[in-house]
ZANUTI-891519 format. One line per 4 residues: number of its first residue (from 1); for each residue x, y, z of C-alpha. Coordinates in Angstrom, 3 decimals. Each point is the difference from the previous one (the first is absolute). Layout:
N
NUM	X/Y/Z | ...;
This chain:
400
1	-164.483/269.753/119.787 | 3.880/0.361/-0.343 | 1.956/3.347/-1.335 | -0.404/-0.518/-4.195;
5	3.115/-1.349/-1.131 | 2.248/1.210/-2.542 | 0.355/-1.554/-3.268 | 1.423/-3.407/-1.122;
9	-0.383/-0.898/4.008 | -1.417/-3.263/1.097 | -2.998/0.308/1.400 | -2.535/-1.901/1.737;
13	-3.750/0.076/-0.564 | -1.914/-1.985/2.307 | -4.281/-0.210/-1.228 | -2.130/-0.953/2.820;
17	-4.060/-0.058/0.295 | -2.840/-1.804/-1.382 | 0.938/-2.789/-2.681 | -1.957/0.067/-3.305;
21	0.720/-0.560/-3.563 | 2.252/2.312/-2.112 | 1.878/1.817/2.702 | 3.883/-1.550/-1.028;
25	-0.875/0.260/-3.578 | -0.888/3.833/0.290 | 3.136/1.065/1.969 | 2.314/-1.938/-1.628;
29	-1.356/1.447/-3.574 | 0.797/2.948/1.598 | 3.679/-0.922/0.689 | 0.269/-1.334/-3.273;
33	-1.215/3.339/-1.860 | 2.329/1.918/1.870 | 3.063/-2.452/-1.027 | 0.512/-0.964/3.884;
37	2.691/-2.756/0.886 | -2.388/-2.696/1.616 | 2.845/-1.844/2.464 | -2.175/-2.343/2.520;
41	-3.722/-0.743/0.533 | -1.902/-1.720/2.643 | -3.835/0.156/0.832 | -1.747/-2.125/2.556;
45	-3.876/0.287/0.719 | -1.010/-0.841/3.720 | -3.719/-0.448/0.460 | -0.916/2.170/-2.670;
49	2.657/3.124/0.410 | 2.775/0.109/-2.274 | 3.144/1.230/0.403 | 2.730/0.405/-2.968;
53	3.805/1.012/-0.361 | 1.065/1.809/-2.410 | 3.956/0.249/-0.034 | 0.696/2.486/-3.231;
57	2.757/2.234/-1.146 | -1.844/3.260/-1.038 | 0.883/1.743/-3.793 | 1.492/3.369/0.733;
61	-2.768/2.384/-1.893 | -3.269/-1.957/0.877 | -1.958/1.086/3.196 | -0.965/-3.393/0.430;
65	-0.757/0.068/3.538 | -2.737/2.642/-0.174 | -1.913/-1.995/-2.442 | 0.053/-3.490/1.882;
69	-1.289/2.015/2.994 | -2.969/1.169/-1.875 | -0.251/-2.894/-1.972 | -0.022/-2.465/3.706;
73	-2.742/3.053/1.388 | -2.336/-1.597/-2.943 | 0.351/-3.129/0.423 | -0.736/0.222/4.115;
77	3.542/-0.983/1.112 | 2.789/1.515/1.828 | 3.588/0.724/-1.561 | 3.002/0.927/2.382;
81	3.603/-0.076/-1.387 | 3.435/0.222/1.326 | 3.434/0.383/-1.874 | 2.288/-3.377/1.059;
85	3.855/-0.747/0.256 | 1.643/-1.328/-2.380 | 0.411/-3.940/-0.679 | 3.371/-1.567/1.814;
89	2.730/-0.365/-1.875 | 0.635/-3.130/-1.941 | 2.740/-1.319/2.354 | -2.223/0.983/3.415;
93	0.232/-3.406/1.585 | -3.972/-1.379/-1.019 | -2.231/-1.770/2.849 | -0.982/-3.685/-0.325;
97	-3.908/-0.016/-0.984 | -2.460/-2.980/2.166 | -3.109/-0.450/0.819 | -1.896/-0.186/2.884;
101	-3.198/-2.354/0.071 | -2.676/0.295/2.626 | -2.412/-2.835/0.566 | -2.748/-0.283/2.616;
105	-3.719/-0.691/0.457 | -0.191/3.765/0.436 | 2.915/2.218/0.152 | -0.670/3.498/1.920;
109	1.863/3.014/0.671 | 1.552/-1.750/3.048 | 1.351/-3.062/-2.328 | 0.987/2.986/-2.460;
113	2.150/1.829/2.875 | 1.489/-2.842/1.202 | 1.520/-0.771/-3.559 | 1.237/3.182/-1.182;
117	1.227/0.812/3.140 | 2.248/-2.821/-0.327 | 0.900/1.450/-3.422 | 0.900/3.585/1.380;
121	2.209/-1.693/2.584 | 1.985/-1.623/-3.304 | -0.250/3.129/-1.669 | -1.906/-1.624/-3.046;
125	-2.083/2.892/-1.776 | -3.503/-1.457/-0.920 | 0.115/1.816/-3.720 | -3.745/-2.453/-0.877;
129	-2.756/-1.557/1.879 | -2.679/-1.984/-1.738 | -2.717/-1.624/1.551 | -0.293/-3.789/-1.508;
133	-3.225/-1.323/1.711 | -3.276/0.781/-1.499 | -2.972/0.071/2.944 | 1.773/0.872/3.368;
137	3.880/1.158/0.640 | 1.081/-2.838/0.290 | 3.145/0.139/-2.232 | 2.798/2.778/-1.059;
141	2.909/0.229/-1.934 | 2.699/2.799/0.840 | 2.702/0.905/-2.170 | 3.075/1.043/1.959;
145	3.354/1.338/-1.266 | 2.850/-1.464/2.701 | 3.522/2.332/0.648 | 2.900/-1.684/-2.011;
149	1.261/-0.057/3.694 | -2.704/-2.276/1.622 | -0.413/-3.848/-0.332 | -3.372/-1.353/-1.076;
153	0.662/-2.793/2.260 | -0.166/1.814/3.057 | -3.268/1.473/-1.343 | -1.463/-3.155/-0.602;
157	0.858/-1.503/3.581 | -1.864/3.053/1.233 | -2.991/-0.489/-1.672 | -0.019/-3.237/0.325;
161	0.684/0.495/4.091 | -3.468/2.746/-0.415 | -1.809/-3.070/-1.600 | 1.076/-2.942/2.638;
165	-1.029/2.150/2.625 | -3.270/0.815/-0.830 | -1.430/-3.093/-2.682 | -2.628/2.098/-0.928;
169	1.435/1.143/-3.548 | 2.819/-1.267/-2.081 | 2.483/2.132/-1.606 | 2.629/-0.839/-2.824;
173	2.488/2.225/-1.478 | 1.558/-1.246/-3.262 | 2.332/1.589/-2.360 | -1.964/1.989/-2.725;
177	1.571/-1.271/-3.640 | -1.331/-1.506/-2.725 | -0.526/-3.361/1.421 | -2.134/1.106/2.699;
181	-3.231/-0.399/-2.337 | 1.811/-2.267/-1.927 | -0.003/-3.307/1.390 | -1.418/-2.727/-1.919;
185	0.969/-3.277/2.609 | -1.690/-0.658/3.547 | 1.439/-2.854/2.016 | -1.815/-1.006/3.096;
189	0.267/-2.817/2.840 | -3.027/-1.623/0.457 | -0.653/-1.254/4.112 | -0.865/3.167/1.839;
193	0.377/2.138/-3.123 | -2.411/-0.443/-2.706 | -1.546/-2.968/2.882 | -0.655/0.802/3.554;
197	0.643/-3.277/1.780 | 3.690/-2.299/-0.678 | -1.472/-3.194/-1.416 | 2.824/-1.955/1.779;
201	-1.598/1.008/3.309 | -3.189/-0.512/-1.262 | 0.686/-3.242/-1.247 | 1.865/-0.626/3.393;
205	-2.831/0.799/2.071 | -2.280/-2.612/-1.891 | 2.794/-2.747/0.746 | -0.073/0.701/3.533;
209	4.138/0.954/-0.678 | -0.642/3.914/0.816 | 1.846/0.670/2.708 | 2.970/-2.473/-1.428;
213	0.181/2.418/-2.991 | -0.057/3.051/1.563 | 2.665/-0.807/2.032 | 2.284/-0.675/-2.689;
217	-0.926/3.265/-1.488 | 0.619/1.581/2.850 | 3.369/-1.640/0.100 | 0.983/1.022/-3.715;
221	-1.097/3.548/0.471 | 2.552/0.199/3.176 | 2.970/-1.269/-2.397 | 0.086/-3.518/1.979;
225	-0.697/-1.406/-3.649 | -0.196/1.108/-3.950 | -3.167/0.115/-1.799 | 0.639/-3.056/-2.394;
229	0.867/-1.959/3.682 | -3.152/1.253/1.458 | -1.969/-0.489/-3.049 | 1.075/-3.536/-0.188;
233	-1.005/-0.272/3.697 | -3.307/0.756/-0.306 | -1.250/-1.163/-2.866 | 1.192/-3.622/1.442;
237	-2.362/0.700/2.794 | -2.804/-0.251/-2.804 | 0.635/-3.293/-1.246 | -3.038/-2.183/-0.296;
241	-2.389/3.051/-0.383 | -2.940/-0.696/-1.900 | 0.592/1.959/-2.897 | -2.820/1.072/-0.838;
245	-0.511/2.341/3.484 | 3.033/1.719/-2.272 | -2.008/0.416/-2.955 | -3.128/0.990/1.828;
249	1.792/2.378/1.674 | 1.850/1.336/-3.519 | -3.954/0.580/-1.168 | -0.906/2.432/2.724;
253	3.278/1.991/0.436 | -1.457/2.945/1.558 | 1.819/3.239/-2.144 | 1.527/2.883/1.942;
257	-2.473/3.394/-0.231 | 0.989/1.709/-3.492 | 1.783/-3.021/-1.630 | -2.821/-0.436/-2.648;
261	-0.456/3.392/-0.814 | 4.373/0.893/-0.125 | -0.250/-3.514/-2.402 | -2.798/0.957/-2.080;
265	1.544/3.707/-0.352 | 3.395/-1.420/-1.025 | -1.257/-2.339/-2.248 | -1.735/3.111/-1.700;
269	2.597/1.674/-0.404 | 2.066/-2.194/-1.752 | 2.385/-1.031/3.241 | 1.426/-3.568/0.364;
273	-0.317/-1.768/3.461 | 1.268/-2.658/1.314 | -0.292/-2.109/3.526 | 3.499/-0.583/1.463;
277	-0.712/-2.131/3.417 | 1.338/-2.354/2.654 | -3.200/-1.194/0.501 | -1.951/-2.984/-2.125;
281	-0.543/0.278/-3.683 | -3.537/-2.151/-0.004 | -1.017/3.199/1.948 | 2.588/2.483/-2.328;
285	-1.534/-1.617/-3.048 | -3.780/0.460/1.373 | 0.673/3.631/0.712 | 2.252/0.659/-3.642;
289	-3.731/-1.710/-1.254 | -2.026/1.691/2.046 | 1.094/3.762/-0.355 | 1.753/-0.666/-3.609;
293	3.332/0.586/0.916 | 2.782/-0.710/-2.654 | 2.309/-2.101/1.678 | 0.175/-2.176/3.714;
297	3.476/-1.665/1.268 | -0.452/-1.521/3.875 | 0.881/-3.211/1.322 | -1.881/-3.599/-1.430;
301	-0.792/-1.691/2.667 | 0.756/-4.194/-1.027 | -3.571/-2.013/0.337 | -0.191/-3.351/-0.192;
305	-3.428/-2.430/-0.048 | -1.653/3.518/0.916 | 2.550/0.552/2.785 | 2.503/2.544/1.161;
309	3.320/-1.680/-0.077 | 1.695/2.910/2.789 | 2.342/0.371/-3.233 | 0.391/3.168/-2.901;
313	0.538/-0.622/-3.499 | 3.084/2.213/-1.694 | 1.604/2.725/1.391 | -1.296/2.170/3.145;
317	-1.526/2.947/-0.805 | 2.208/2.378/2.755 | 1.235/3.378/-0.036 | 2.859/-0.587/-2.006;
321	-1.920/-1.720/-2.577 | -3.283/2.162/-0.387 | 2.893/3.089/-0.983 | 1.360/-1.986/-2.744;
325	-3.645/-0.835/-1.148 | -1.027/3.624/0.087 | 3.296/1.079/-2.107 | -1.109/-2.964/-2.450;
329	-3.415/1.143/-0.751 | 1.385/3.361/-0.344 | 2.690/-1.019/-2.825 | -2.373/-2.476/-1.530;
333	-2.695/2.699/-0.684 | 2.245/2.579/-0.986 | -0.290/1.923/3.318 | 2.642/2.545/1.766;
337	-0.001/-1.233/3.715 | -0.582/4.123/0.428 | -3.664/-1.217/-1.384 | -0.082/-2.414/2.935;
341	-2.256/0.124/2.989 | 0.180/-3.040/2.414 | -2.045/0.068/3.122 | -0.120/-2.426/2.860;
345	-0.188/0.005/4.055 | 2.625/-2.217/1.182 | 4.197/-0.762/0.326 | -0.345/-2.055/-2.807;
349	-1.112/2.711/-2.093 | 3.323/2.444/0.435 | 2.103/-1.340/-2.986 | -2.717/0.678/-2.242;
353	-1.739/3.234/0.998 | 4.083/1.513/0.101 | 0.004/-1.326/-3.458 | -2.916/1.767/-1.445;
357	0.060/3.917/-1.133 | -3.095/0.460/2.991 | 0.119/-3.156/2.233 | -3.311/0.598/2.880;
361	-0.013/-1.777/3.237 | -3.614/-0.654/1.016 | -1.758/-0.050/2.816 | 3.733/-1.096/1.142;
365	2.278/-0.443/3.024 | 2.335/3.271/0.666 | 3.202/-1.116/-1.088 | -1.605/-1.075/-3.555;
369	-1.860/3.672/0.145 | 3.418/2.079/0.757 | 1.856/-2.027/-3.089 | -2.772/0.243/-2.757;
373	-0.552/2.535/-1.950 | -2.938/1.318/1.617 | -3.112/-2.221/2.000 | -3.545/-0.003/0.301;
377	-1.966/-0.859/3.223 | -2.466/2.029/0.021 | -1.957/-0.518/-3.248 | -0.655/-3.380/-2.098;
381	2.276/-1.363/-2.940 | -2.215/2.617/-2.784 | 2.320/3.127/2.108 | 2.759/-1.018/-2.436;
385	-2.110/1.475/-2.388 | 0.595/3.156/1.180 | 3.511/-0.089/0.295 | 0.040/-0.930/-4.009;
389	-1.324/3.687/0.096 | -3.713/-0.811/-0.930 | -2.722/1.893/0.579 | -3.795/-1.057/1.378;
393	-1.321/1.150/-3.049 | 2.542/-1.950/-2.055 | -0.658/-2.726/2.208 | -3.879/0.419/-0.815;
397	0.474/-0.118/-3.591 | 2.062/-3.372/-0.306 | -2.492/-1.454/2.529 | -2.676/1.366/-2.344;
């Protein structure tokens, strides 16, 4: 226990020991009898044990100390206290405020160190941590104040570096403001997003054109060709397809791990969604169907007699166009692009994940994962939950 401090000092009182009911209301009926200046609380129970701060400015002629001590001996707990310095002043340049989220099948103390080790190096001072996940570690939220004098962006490449070189845990770190638990729109491509296979290849493979098609992707991804070229390409290697192996194939779209439950959650919660793809809308419009999503814009594939043509209907769903469909949505439903997360895996997904307040490259290719906002390999499409700042148990109750 620290030296008693004189009156009208700050002073910290830190409760620790066995959590039960009553404790915070008895000592801070104390405080309030003796006409104490309650500044700042905080109280946190780990596995049973509580502990609770207590920042108060004492009354000069109440020996209020003396009576919380005896008052904590009664209740079973243990009271330290400690005067503290003074707040900064006003014009004291003030720290940027983020958030770190950790998300793994099961984060340890090695998965811990590795993280805020990378935090000490950036001089970020973890002031919270709150554990998210309900039945294992397996997700955790720090709250870090950054020096005025330090860029986030460097901080982000670093943990984003730590999570590249390991895949065994994703971390994000987003700016903490009022839009972090505020969104209300999730965009999301569809092939090898909220689907794990690219129905063009699929459909490719059944034509016996595979290895025609992936060679003009291959092409378009070295810059030999734009999308809309390569697009055009392709799909002419489907004409005569039996359209119905297209239709079959829209039935059984087999979901990425976590799409139905991230979906179902969102949809709970009052969130709009909407499907912005390259890809097929016979297989955009199954999945909007399927999982109840709000909205679907892709590609129409022209059939004729029951027929692929090899031709597109309209305009091509590319990178340019799928950010001008996500600021659309936005303005139509009344919703600040800040509200915006978009979240896709490929090139063709950079305009509109730069567009949105969060934009989440998953499962993606490195230069997509060093230009979004933050990435997720590691965990299934629900680990955006998280990074909306909900807990298990929250998660539990919406699931019901």
């Amino acid at each position: 226990m620290s030296d008693s401090p004189n009156a009208q000092d700050s002073v910290l009182i830190t409760v620790t020991g066995k959590d039960h009911p009553g404790i915070t209301a008895r000592l801070t009926g104390i405080l309030a009898g003796a006409g104490a200046a309650l500044l700042d609380i905080e109280q946190v129970v780990v596995q049973g044990q509580l502990i609770l701060c207590l920042l108060v400015r004492l009354p000069e002629t109440h020996d209020v100390l003396k009576e919380l001590l005896f008052v904590a001996r009664a209740l079973g707990v243990s009271l330290d206290f400690q005067p503290v310095a003074s707040p900064k002043a006003p014009d004291a340049p003030v720290s940027s405020r983020h958030v770190v989220t950790m998300v793994g099948r099961s984060l340890g103390a090695r998965e811990l160190h590795a993280v805020t080790e990378r935090l000490a190096r950036h001089a970020a001072n973890i002031e919270r941590v709150n554990r998210l996940s309900e039945a294992e570690l397996g997700s955790v939220e720090i709250h870090i104040a950054l020096p005025p004098e330090r860029e986030p962006e460097e901080l982000k490449r670093s943990l984003l570096e730590l999570s590249m070189s390991t895949n065994a845990f994703d971390v994000a770190l987003q700016r903490e403001s009022l839009y972090r638990r505020g969104k209300r729109l999730v965009v999301m491509d569809m092939d090898s997003t909220l689907i794990r296979i690219e129905v063009i290849d699929e459909l490719a493979r059944a034509y016996g054109v595979g290895e025609q098609v992936v060679r003009i992707t291959e092409r378009a991804m070295h810059g030999e060709m734009d999308y809309d070229e390569s697009l055009r390409q392709r799909v002419a290697l489907l004409k005569g397809l039996d359209a119905k192996v297209l239709h079959d194939l829209a039935a059984h779209l087999p979901l990425t791990e976590g799409a139905e439950t991230l979906i179902r959650v969102l949809k709970r919660l009052g969130y709009r969604t909407a499907i912005l793809s390259g890809g097929f809308s016979v297989a955009a419009e199954a999945l909007k169907a399927r999982l109840g999503i709000d909205q679907a814009h892709s590609n129409v594939l022209e059939e004729v007699d029951g027929k692929l043509t090899g031709r597109t209907l309209g305009p091509i769903v590319n990178a340019r166009r799928k950010a001008e469909l996500l600021e659309s949505i936005a303005q139509t439903e009344g919703i600040l692009l800040d509200q915006v997360i978009a979240v896709g895996d490929g090139a063709n997904d950079l305009l509109m994940l730069e567009r949105a307040g969060l934009g989440i490259a998953f499962r993606a290719k490195p230069k997509l994962r060093q230009a979004a906002d933050t990435s997720i390999s590691a965990g299934g499409l629900d680990t955006i939950l998280y990074l909306l700042g909900l807990t298990g148990r929250e998660l539990q109750e919406v699931l019901g």
